[in-house]
N, C-alpha and C positions, 0 to 999 in steps of 0.2 A: 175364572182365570184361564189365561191362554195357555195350549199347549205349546209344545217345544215348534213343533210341525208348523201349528198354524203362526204362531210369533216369528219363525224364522220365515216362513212365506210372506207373514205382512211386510216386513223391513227387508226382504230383499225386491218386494215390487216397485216397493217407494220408498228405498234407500236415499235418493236426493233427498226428498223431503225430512228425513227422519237426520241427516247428518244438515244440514238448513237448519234443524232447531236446534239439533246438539252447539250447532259454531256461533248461535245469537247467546245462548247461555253467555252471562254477566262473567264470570267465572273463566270460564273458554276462553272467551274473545279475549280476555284481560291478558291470557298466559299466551295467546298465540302472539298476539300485539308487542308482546316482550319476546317472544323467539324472533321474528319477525326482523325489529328492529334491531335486535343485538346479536345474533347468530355470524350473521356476516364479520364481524368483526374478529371472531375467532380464529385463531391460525395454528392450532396444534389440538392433539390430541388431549395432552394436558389440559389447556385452557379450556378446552369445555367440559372437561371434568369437575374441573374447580368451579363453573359458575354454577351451582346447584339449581339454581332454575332454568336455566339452557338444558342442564345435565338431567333434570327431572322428566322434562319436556319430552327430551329427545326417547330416553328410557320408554317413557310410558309411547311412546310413538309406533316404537319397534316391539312394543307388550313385553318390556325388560325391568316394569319396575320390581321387580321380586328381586330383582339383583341391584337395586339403589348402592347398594353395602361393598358392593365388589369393583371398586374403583380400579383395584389394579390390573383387575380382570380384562374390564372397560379397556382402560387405556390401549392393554395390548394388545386385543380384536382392534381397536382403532388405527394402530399402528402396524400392524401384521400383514395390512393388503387382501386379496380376494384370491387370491392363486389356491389352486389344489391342496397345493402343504400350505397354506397359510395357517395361524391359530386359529382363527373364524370357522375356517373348514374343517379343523380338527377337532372342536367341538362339538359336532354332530347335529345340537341344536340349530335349527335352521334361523333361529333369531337374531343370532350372533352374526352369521353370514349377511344376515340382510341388513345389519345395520353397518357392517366393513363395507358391503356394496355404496351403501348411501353417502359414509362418510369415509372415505379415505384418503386418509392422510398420507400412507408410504406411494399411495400412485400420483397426488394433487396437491400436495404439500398444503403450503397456507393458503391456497386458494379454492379449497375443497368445498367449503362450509358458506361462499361466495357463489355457489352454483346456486340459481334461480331452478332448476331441476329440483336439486335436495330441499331444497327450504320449502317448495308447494309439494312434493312426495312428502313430507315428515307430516306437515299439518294435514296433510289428505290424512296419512295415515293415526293422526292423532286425535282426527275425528270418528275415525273408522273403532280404532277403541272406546271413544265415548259412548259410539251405537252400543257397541259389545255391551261396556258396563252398565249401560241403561237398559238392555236386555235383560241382561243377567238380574236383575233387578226385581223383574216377572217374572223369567222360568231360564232359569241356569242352561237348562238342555240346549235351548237357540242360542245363548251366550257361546256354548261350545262348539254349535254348529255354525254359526258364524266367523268365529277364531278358526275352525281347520277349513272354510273357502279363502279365509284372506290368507291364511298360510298356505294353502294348495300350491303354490306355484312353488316355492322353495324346497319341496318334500322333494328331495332327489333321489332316497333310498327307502327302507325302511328302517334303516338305521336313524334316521333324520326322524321318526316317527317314535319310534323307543328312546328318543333322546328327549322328548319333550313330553312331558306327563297330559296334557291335554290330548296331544295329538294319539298318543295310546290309547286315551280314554274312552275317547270316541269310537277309535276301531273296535278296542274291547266292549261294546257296546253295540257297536253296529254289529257284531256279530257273535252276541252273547259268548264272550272267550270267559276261560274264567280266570278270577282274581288271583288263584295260583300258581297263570303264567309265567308271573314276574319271578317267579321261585326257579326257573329252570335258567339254561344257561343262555348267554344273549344271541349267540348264535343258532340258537332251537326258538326260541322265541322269535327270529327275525324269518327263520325258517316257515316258519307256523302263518304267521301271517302276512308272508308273501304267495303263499296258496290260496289264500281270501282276497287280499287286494291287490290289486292291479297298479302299482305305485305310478308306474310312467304312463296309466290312463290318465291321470289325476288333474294332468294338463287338458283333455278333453272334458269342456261343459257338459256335455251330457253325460258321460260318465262321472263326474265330481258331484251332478246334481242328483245321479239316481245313486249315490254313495251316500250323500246327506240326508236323503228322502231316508235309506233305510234307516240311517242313525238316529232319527227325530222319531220314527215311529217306533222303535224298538225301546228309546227313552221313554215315551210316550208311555209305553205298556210297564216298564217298570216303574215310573212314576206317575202313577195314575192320578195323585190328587196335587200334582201340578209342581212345575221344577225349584222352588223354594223352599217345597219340603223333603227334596231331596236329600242323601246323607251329606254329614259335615264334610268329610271326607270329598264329598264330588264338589264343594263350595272350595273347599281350598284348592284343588287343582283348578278351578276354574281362576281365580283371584293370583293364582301364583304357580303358571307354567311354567314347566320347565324341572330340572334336575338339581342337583348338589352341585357346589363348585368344586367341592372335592372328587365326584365323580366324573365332573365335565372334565378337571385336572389330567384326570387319571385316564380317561381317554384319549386328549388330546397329546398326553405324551406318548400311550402307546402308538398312535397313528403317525406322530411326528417321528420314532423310531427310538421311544426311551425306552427305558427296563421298569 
């Protein structure tokens, strides 16, 4: 079995090839061929809520299907815009953000979902999860090291980093933290691990790559007999990034200036 290191080395050398096979898959093609043709057609937030295979599509594009369930949620990242105080922003999650960037409706109205831009970014990006998930498949650790280079650009803080359970995972990880971080307060933990990582290097390749170099081989040594047998624990963060809606709630109202 491959390790995280060497899996995450193979599929980013020949990532074309590897997302080539993923988009031939019978399956794939089937569901891109239906975003494809019927996405355009959309002209609100709502409506692509409602059409559950638009609405699936797009989820799993932006690696939001763990929030299938949160429609309302959905809707008003969709409708919020990209601004500073937008809900997207206030979220923390950088997921959320990327998906108000791709789709928005309070800046492009009904013509949003009409951009030839959005529609080849969603399926790029909806092959770039199928990499993932076929990674993960082998050895979770390159699943996860994969998920935080495609996410690298959006990390704006390290707040954006403690907001989504992957992306913590990994630092806790790359830098053997321990598990009883999450016990302290979020301001000491944002503290803690802004002395370790470099967040605004993250945009530099060579810093992002010698960031995941350590995270693959530090996985590597805790999971010696290869990332499948990993604990349950690191499968569900992998399968299902991200936080509580109730948490993300309860954030984004303190940031929007609720009580």
């Amino acid at each position: 079995m491959l390790t995280a290191t060497q899996l995450y080395n193979a599929i980013t050398r020949t990532g074309s090839n590897f997302a080539s096979t993923i988009s031939g898959a019978p399956s794939v093609k089937q569901q891109t061929n239906y975003f494809l043709d019927n996405i355009g057609k959309v002209t609100s937030a709502t409506q692509l809520v409602q059409n559950s295979r638009l609405y699936n599509y797009v989820m799993t594009a932006f690696g939001l299907n763990d929030e299938l369930n949160a429609k309302a949620l959905i809707t008003k990242v969709l409708e919020g815009g990209t601004g500073s105080r937008s809900f997207a922003a206030s979220l923390v999650d950088p997921r959320y953000l990327a998906l108000a960037e791709a789709f928005d409706f309070k800046t492009n109205g009904a013509a949003t979902t009409q951009s030839q831009t959005t529609q080849q970014a969603t399926v790029s990006n909806y092959y770039e999860q199928m990499v993932e998930n076929n990674a993960g498949q082998q050895n979770q650790g390159a699943q996860m090291a994969l998920y935080f280079k495609r996410m690298a650009p959006q990390i704006s803080s390290v707040y954006s980093i403690l907001g989504d359970q992957t992306l913590l995972k990994v630092v806790e990880t790359a830098y053997n933290l321990p598990s009883t971080l999450s016990l302290e307060g979020i301001d000491t933990q944002a503290n803690e691990i802004g002395q370790l990582l470099n967040v605004s290097k993250l945009q530099d390749p060579t810093y992002l790559q010698k960031f995941i170099e350590r995270f693959t081989a530090s996985y590597d040594a805790q999971n010696p007999t290869g990332g499948n047998s990993s604990p349950p624990t690191v499968a569900m963060l992998v399968s299902q990034p991200g936080i509580s809606q109730n948490l993300l709630l309860s954030l984004a109202n303190l940031k929007l200036g609720g009580s």
